[in-house]
C-alpha positions as a printed NumPy array, in Angstrom:
array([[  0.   ,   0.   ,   0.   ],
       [  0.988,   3.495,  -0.858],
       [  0.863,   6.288,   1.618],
       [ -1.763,   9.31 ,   1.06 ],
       [ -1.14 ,  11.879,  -0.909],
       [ -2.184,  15.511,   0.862],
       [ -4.245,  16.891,  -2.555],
       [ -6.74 ,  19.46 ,  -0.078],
       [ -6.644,  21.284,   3.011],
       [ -9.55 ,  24.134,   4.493],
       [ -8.876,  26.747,   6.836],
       [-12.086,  27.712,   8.895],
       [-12.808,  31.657,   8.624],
       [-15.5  ,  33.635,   9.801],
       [-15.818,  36.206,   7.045],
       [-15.215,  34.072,   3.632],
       [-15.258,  37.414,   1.536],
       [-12.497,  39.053,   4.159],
       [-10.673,  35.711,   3.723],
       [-10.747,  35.598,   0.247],
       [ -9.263,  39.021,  -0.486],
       [ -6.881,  38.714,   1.967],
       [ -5.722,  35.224,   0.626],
       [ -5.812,  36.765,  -2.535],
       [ -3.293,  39.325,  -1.98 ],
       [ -1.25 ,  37.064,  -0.035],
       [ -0.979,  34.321,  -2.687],
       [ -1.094,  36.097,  -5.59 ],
       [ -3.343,  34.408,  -7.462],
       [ -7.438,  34.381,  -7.696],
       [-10.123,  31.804,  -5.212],
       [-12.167,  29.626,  -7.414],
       [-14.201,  26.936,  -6.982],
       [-16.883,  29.181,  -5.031],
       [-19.719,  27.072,  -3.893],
       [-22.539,  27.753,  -3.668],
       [-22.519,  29.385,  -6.306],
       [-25.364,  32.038,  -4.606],
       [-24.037,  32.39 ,  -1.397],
       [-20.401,  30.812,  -1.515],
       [-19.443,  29.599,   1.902],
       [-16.27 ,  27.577,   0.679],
       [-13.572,  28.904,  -2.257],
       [-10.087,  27.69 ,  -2.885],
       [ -6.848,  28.08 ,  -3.771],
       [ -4.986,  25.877,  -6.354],
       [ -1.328,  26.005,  -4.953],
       [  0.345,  23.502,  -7.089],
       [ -0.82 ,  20.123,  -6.571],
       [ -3.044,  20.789,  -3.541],
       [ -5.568,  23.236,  -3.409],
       [ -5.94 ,  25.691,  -0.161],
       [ -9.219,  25.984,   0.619],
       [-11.596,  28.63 ,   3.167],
       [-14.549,  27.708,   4.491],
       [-16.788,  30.3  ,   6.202],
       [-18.907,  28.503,   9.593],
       [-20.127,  30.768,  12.214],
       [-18.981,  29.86 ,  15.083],
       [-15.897,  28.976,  13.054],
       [-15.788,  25.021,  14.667],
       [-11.472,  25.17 ,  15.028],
       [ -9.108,  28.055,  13.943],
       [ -5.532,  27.768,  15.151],
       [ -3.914,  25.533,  12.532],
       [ -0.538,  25.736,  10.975],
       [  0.168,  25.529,   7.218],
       [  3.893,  25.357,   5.679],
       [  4.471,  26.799,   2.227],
       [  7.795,  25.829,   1.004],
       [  8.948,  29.157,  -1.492],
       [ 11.658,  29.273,  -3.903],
       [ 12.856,  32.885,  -2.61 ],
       [ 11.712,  33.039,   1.124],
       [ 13.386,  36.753,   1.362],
       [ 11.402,  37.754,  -1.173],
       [  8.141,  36.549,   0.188],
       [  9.369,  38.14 ,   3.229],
       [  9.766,  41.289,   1.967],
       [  6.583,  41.4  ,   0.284],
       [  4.287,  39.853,   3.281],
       [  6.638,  40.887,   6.754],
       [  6.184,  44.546,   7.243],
       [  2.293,  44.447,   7.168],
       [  1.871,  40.939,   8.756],
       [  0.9  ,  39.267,  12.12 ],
       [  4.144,  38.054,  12.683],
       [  4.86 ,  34.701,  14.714],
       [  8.478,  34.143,  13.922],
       [ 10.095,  36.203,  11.971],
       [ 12.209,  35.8  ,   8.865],
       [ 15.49 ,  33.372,  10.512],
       [ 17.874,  30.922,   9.873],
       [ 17.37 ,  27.737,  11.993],
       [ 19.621,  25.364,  13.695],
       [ 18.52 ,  22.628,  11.425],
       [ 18.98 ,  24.172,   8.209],
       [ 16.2  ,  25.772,   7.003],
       [ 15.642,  29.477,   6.716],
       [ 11.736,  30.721,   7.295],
       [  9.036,  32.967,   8.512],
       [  5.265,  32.42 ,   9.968],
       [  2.861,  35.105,   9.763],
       [ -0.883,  34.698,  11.024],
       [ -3.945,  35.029,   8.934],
       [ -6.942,  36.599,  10.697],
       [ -8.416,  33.987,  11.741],
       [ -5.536,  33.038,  13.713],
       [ -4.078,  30.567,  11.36 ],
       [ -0.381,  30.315,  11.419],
       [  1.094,  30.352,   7.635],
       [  4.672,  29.247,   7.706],
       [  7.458,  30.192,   4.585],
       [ 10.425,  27.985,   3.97 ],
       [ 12.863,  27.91 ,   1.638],
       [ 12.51 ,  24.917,  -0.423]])
């Protein structure tokens, strides 16, 4: 047997049309998949070979989670996103290798950077 392959993940949000543009300008690229189609409480995001998906519940049931993004130019991204974020951790070089950044949505979602 193989082991799963992660294709789809959905951050909870309170205000899908707040989430949206803000995921919009943080990505860089457009929601889709907006459903229903009159009164969308779900869009996502096709990042690759997964797709990042909001969905607006109110109460939102579980906000908190933590998403990694690996990035080809993290200091880029980090110049772009770091002065007007939420910042968690800012832009470092860690013991293990890695250099990265987390920034929170928000919801209160933690979105982690790394250099791939």
């Amino acid at each position: 047997m193989t082991p799963p392959r992660l294709t789809h993940v959905r951050v909870n949000v309170r205000d899908l049309a707040a989430a949206i543009a803000w995921y919009e300008r943080l990505f860089g690229v457009r929601a889709e998949g907006h459903w229903p189609p009159s009164a969308p409480t779900y869009a996502h995001f096709t990042l690759g070979a997964a797709q990042f998906a909001l969905g607006a519940y109110e109460p939102a049931p579980a906000v908190g989670a933590r998403f990694n993004f690996e990035v080809d130019d993290v200091d880029a991204w980090w110049a772009r996103l770091g002065p007007d974020a939420d910042v968690v951790e800012p832009l470092s070089d860690t013991p293990y290798g890695s250099r990265k950044f987390t920034i929170r949505d928000p919801d209160g979602n933690e979105l982690g950077f790394v250099r791939a």
